[in-house]
C-alpha positions in Angstrom: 7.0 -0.4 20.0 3.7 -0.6 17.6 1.3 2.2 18.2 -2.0 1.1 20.5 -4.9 0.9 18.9 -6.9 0.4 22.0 -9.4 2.7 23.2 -7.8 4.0 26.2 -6.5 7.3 26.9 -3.9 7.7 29.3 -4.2 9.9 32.5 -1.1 12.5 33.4 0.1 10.3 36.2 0.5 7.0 34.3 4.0 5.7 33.6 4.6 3.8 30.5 7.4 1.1 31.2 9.2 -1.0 28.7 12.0 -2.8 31.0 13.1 -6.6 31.5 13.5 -7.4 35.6 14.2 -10.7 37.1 12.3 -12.4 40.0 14.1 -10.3 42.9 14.0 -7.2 40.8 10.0 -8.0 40.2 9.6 -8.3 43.9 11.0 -5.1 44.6 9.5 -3.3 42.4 6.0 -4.5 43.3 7.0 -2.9 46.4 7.3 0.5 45.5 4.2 0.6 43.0 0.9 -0.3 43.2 -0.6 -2.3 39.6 -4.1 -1.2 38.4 -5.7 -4.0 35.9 -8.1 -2.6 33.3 -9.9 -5.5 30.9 -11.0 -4.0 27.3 -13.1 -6.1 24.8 -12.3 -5.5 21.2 -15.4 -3.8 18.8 -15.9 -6.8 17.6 -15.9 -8.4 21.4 -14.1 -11.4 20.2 -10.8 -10.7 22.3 -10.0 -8.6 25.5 -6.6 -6.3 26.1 -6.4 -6.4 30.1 -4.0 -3.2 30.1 -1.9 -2.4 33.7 -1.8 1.2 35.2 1.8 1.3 36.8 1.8 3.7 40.1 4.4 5.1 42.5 3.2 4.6 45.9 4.9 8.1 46.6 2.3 9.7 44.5 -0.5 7.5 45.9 0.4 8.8 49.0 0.2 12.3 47.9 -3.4 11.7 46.3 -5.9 10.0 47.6 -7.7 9.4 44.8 -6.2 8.9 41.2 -7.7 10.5 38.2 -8.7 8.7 35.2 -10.7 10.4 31.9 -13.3 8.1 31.2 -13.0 5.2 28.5 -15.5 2.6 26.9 -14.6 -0.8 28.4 -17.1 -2.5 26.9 -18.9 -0.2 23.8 -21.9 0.5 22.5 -23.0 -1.8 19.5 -25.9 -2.0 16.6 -28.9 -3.5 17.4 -31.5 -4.7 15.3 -34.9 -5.6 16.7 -38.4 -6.2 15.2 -41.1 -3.9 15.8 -42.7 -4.1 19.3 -39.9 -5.3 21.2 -37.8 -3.6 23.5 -34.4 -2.1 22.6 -31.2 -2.2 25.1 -28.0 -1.0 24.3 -25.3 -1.5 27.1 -21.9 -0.4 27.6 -19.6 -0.1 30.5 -17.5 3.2 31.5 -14.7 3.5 34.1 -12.8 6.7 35.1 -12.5 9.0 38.3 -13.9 10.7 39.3 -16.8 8.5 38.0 -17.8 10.4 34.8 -21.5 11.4 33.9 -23.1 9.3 31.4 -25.7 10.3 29.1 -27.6 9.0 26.8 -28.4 10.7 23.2 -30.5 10.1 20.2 -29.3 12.0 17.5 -28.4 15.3 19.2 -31.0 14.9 21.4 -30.9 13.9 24.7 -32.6 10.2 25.7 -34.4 11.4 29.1 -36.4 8.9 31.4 -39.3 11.5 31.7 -41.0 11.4 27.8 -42.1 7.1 28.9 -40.1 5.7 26.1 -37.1 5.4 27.6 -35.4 3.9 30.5 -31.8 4.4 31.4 -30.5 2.4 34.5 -26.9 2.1 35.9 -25.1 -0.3 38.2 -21.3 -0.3 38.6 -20.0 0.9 35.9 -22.8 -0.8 33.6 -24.9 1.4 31.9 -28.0 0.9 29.7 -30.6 2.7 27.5 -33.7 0.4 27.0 -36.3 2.0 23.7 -39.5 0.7 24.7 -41.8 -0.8 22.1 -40.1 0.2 19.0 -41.4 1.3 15.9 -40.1 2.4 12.4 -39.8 6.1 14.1 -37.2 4.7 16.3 -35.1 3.6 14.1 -31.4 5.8 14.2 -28.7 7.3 15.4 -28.3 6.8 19.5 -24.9 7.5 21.3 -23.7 7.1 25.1 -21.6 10.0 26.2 -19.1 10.0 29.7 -17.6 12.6 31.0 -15.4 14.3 33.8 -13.2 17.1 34.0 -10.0 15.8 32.8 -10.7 16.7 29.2 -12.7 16.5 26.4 -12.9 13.8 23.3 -15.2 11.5 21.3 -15.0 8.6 19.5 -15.1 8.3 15.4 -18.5 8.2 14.1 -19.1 8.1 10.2 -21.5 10.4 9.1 -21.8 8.8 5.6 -20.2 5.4 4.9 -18.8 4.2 1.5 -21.4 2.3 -0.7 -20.6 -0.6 -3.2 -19.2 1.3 -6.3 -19.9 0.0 -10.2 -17.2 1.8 -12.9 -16.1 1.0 -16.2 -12.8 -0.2 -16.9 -10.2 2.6 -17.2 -12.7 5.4 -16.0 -12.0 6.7 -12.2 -13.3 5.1 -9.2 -14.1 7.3 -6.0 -15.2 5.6 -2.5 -15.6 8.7 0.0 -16.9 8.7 3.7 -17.6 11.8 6.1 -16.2 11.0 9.2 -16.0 13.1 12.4 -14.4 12.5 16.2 -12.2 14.3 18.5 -9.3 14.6 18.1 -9.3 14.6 14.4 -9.5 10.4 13.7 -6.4 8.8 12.0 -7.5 7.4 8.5 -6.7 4.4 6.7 -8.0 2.8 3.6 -7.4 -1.7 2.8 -8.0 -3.4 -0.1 -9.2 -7.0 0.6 -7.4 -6.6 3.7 -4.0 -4.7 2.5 -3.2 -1.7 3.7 -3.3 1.0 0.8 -1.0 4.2 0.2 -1.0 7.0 -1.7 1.0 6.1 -5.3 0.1 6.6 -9.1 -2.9 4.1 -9.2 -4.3 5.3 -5.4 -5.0 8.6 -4.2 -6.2 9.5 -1.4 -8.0 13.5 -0.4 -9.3 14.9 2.5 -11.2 18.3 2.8 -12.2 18.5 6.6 -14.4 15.6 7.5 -14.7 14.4 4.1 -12.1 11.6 2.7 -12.0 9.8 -0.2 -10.1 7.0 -2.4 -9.9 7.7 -5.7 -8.5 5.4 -8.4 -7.6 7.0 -10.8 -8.1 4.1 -14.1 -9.9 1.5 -12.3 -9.2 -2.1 -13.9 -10.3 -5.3 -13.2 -7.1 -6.1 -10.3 -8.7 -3.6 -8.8 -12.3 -5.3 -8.0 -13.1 -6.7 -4.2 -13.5 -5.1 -0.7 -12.6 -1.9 -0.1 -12.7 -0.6 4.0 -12.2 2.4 5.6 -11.2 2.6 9.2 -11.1 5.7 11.4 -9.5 5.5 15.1 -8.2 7.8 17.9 -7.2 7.5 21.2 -11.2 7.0 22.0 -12.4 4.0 20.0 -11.9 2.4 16.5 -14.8 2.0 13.9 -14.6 0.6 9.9 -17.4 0.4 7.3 -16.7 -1.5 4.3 -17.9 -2.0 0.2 -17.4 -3.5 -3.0 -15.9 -2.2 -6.0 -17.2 -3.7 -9.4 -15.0 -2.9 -12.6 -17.0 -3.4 -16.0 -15.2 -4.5 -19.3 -15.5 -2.2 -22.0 -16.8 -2.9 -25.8 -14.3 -2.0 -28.9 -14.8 1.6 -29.3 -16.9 2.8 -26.2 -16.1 6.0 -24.4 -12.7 6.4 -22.8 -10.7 9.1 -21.5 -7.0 9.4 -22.6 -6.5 12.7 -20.6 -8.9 13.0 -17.5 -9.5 16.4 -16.0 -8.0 17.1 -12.6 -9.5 18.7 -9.3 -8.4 22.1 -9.1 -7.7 24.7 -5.9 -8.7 28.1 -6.8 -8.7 31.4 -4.9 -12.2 33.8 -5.0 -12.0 36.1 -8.3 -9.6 33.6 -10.1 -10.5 31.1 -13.3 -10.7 27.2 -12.8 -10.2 25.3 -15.4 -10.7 21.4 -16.9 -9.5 19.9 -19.8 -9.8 16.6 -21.1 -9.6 14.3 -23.8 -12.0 11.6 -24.5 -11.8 8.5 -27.1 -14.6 6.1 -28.8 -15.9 5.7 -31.9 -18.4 6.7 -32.4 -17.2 10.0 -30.9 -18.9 10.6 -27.9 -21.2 13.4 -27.0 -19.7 15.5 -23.4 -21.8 16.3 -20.5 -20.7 18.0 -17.5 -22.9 18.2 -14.1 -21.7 19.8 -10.8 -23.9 17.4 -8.0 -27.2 16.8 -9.7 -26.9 20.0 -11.8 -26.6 19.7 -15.8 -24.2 22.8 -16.5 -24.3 24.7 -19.9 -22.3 28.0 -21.0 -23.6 30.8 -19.6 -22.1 34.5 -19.0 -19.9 33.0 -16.1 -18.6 29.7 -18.0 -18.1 28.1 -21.2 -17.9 24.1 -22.2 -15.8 23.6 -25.2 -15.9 20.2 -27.2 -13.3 19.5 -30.5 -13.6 17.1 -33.4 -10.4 15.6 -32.3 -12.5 14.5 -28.7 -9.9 17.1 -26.5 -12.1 19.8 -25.0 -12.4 22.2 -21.8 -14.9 23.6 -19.2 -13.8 27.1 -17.3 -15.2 28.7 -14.9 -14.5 32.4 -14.8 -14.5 34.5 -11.4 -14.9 31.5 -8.8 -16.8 31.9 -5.8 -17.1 30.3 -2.8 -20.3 28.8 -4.1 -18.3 27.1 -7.0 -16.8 25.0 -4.7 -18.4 21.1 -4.7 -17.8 18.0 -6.9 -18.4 18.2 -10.6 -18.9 15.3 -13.3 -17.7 15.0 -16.5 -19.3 11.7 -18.6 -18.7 10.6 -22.3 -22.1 9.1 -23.6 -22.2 7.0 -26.9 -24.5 4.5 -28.1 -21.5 1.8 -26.9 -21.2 3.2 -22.8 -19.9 5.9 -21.4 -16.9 6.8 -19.4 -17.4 9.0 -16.4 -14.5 11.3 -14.7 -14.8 12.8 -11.2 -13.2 16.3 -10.1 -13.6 18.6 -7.7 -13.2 22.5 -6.9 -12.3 23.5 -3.8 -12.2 27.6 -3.0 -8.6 28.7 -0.8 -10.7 30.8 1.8 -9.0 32.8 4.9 -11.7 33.4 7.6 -11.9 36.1 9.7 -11.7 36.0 13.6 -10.7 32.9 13.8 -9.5 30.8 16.3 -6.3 28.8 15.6 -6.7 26.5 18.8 -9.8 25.3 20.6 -10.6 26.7 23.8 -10.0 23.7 26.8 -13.5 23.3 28.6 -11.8 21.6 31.5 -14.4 18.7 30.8 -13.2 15.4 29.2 -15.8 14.0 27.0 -16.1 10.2 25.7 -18.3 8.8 23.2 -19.6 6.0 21.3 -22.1 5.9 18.9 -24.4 2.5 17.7 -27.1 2.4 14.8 -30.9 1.1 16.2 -32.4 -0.7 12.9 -36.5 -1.7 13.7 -37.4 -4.7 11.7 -41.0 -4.7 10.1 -43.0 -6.7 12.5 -44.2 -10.3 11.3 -47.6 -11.4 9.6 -49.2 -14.4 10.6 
């Protein structure tokens, strides 16, 4: 049975069923259960799963009431208005007991009282209208259901992958931040093909940061790259283009690319490479926007025959971050990727989260305000 990528999480007293009965067998057994039917639209609300809650009568008769965590039947979507209009976002929520919706912008919370917003209800359909939007509206706004069965919230991505230009045979790294709980499941498609990890793809992770990296981009390698992140609470993608640049005789190259490195606090790190190009180019290396030199705690080495070497002595936690290593010549350059990551054992630390006792649903859309028009 394929995994469900629906939105829906299961409650304790659900029964999943995979059987074949025949027409007496069917009237029977609708007998002895009682069938709950559930529509769900799709994110893109094209389609609509219609899933059926299968319950014994016996425990109906030993609950009144059946609990259900809440779930997004119908989401929250993007919205994109011009300025002076008003702003609605609408989504419906089931679950009993009926769950507590709120509204957030950001992390805080949308209330009725400030005059910008209203927030209205009406069985099971809930709504945030932004009055009278401006630029300053503009953002991040989220719905948020919950009742005492658990706790969870739809993926959100923090920072989505932008369009990506590399030369041919350098590395090519589309990352996103991603967070949601539980931890959302991953997965990376090229022009609609599901990608795994293998000599020309790699994929890392460091907490909510993921990335795919190829390794010597070429020109098979151009088109649409998408990221999708999902969990038991929702499903969400974002999407980009990868552009791969021919390269002139005798422009930058690497034939030996350094590699990201995991070092413990007080240990070296370090990166060799070797690049190629005539004429031979000059070496820079950068950690985020920061040009790096030697200095008492490294030293950046660069040979005639184009191999050479940054380390890093006595690592600290600070170390830690993406660095950049680029060949530059009067023909291109060639740029290489790495990253250091510190091995780091906190102290007092919790191995599992505590259970609140409150279950926690939520979906998050983007409000974009559109420059008003000029007559």
């Amino acid at each position: 049975m394929e995994q469900s990528t629906s939105s829906r999480s299961p409650s304790p007293q659900e029964i999943l069923l995979e059987v074949e009965l025949d027409e007496n067998e069917v009237k029977e057994f609708e007998k002895q259960v009682k069938i709950i039917t559930s529509p769900e639209f799709s994110p893109d609300k094209k389609s609509m799963v219609v899933s059926l809650d299968v319950l014994p009568l016996a425990l109906l008769e030993q609950a009144a009431v059946t609990e259900m965590p809440p779930r997004f039947a119908v989401p929250v979507t993007d919205i994109k208005v011009a300025e002076g209009l008003d702003a609605v976002f609408e989504c419906v929520v089931t679950g009993t007991p009926v769950p507590v919706v709120q509204w957030f912008r950001g992390d805080a919370c949308a209330t009725p009282g400030t005059g910008k917003y209203v927030v209205s209800q009406k069985e099971g359909l809930h709504s945030l209208k932004v009055k009278n939007v401006g630029p300053s509206d503009s953002g991040l706004y989220r719905c948020q259901a919950t009742n005492r069965l658990g706790e969870g919230k739809a993926p959100v991505f923090l920072k989505q992958i932008s369009d990506v230009e590399v030369w041919q045979g350098d590395v090519a790294r589309l990352s996103v931040s991603v967070t949601g709980s539980p931890t959302p499941k991953i997965q990376w498609f090229f022009n609609g093909r599901k990608l795994t990890p293998c000599m020309d793809c790699k994929l890392e992770f460091a907490g909510s940061d993921h990335s795919l990296i190829l390794p010597r981009a070429g020109v098979q390698d151009e088109g649409e790259y998408r990221c999708v992140a999902s969990s038991a609470h929702g499903e969400t993608s974002c999407s980009a283009q990868l552009r791969v640049r021919q390269r002139q005789p005798g422009s930058p190259c690497f034939a030996r690319q350094p590699g990201s490195v995991l070092c413990a606090p007080g240990s070296t790190a370090v990166f060799e490479y070797t690049v190629e190009g005539r004429p031979r180019p000059d070496v820079l290396w950068s950690k985020g926007s920061e040009r790096l030199l030697s200095d008492a705690r490294r030293s950046i080495a660069q040979r005639p025959d184009g191999s050479g070497s940054l380390t890093e002595w006595h690592c600290v936690e600070e170390d830690s971050g993406l660095y950049t290593c680029r060949a530059v010549s009067a023909l291109g350059e060639a740029t290489s990727v790495l990253t250091v990551t510190g091995k780091y054992r906190p102290s007092n630390s919790s191995l599992f989260p505590q259970n609140t006792g409150v279950y926690c649903n939520a979906f998050t859309s983007i409000l974009e305000v559109s420059p008003a028009l000029v007559n």
